[in-house]
C-alpha positions as CSV (number, residue, x, y, z in Angstrom):
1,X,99.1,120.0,-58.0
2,X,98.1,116.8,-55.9
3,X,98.4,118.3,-52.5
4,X,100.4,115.7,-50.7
5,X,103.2,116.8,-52.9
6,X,105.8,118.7,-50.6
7,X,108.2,121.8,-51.5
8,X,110.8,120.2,-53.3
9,X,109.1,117.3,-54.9
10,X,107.0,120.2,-56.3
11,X,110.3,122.3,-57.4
12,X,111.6,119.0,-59.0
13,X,108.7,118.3,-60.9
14,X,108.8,122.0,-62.4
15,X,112.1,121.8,-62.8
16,X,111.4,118.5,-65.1
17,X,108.9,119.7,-67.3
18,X,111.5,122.8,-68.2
19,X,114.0,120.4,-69.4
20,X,112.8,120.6,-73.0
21,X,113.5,124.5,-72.5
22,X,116.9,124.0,-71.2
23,X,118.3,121.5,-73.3
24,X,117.9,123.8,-76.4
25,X,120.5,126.1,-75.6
26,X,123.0,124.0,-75.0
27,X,122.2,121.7,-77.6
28,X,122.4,124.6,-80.0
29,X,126.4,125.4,-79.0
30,X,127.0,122.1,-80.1
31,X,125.5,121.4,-83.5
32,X,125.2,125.3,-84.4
33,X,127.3,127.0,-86.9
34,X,127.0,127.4,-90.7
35,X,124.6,130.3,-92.2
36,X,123.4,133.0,-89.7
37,X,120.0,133.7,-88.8
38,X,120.4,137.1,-89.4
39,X,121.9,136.5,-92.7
40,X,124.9,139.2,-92.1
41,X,122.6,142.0,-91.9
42,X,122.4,144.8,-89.8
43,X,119.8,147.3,-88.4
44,X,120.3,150.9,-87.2
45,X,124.2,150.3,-88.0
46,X,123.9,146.9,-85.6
47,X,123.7,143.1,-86.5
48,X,120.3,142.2,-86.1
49,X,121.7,139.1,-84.5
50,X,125.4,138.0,-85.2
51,X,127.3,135.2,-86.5
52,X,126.3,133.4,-82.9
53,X,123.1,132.6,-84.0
54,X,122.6,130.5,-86.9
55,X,120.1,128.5,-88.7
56,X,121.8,124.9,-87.8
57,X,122.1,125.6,-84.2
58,X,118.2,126.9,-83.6
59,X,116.9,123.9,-85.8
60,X,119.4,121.6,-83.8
61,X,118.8,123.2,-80.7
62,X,114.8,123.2,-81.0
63,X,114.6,119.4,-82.4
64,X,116.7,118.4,-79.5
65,X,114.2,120.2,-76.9
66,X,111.5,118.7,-78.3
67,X,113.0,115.5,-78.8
68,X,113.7,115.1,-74.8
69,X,110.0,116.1,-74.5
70,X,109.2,112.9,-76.4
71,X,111.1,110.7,-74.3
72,X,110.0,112.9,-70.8
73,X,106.4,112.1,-72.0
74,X,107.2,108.4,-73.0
75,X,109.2,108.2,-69.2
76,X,106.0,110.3,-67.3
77,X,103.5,107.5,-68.8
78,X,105.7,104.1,-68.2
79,X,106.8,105.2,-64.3
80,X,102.8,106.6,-64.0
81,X,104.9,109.6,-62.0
82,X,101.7,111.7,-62.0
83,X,99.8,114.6,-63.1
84,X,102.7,117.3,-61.5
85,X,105.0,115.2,-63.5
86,X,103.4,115.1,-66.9
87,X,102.9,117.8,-69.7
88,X,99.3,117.1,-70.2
89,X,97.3,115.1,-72.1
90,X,98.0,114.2,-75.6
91,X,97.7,115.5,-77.8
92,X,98.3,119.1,-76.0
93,X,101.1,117.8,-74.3
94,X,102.9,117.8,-77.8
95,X,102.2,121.1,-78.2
96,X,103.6,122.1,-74.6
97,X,107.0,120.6,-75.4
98,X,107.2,122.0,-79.2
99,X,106.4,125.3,-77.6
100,X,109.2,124.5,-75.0
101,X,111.6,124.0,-77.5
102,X,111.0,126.2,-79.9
103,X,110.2,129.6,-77.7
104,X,113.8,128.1,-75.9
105,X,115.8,129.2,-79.0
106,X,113.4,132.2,-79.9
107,X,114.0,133.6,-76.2
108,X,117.6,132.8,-76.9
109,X,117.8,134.8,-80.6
110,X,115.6,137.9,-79.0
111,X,118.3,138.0,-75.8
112,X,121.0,138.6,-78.6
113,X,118.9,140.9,-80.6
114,X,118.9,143.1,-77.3
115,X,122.2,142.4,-77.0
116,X,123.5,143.9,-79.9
117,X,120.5,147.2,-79.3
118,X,122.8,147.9,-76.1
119,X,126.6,147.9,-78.0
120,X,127.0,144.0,-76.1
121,X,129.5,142.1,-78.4
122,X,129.4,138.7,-79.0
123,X,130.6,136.6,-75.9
124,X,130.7,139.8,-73.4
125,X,128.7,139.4,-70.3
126,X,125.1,140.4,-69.9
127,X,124.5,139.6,-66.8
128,X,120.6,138.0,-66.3
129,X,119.9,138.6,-70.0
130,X,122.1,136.0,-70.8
131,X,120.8,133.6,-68.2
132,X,117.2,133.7,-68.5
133,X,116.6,135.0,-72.3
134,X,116.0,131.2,-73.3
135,X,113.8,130.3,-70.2
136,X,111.8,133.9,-70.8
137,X,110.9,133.0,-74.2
138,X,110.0,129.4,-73.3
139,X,107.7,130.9,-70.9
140,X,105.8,133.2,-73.3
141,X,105.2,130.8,-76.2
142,X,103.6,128.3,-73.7
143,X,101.8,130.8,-72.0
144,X,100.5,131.9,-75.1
145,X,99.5,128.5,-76.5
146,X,97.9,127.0,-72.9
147,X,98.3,129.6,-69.8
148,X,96.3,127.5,-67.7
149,X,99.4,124.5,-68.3
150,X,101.4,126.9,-66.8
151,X,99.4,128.2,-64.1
152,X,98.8,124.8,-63.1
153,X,102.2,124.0,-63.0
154,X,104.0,126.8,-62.0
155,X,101.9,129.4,-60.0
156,X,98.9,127.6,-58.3
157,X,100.0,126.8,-54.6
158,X,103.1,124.9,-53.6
159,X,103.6,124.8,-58.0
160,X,105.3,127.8,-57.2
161,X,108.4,126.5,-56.2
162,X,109.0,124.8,-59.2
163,X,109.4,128.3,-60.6
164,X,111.1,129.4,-57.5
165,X,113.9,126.2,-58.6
166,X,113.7,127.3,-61.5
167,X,114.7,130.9,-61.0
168,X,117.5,129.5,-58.5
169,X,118.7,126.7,-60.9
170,X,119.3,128.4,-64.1
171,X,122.1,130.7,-63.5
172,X,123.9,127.7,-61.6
173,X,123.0,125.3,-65.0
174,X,124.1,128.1,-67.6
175,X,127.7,129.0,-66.1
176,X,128.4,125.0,-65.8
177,X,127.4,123.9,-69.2
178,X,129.2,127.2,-70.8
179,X,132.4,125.7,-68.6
180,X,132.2,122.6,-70.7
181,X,131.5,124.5,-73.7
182,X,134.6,126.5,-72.8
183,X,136.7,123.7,-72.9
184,X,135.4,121.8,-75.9
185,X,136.2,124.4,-77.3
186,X,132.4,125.1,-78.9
187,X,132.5,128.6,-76.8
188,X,135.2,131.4,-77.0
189,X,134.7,132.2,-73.2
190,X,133.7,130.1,-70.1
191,X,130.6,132.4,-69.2
């Protein structure tokens, strides 16, 4: 992180390159449906997942993740916003986004799958677990392809409050976009 960079310029910036994690979710609620990922089966006398997640909506929800990466790393080179702003060189800044995207909707699918462990029904509250699953699994899959990205980033002096925003943002960002959900009638409940 450049060190003239203050507190929230810093949370701003992380809270930009987490866009292609937070898009997935939503994105998924819109174009998901069709054939489950679990394919209707069950474990332990459970749904391994449930009808809520399905095949359409973590391939939508991933390619649209990604695809806001594209045009965040398109954006970060034509305004030259700087290194805090950008997800790396290419082409490991591909990889970043993918990761992004992709560990979005696998955070999402494992926050269901511990759902349905604890007798949680589809669209009951699970408070945290819902809010963070997809932002969790982001997390891992990146750290796990480049830690040092996300050390950078996230964790190495004022880079912290971009995780701090984060942490504070989420919650906020998930009950709105359910609300609109809600009443497009892509979600059974507002939460």
């Amino acid at each position: 992180m450049p060190p003239k960079m203050n507190y929230v310029e810093t949370a701003l910036a992380g809270l930009w390159l987490m866009v292609p994690a937070l898009v997935p979710n939503s994105a998924a609620v819109l174009l998901g449906g069709g054939r489950p990922l679990d394919l209707g089966r069950s474990w332990r006398g459970r749904r391994i997942l449930g009808d809520g997640k399905t095949w359409r909506g973590f391939a939508g929800g991933a390619v649209c993740g990604i695809g806001v990466g594209v045009l965040q790393i398109a954006a970060t080179e034509a305004w030259d916003l700087g290194e805090a702003w950008t997800f790396g060189p290419w082409p490991s800044s591909l990889g970043i986004i993918i990761c992004l995207g992709i560990g979005s909707m696998l955070g999402d699918s494992m926050g269901s799958f511990v759902k349905r462990r604890l007798g949680v029904g589809r669209g009951a509250k699970a408070p945290g677990l819902d809010q963070y699953n997809f932002v969790i699994g982001a997390v891992l899959l990146v750290v796990v392809l480049d830690f040092s990205w996300f050390q950078v980033h996230y964790m190495e002096g004022n880079a912290v409050w971009g995780l701090v925003a984060l942490l504070i943002v989420v919650p906020a960002l998930h009950r709105g976009v359910n609300i609109v959900g809600y009443r497009l009638g892509r979600k059974d409940v507002p939460w």
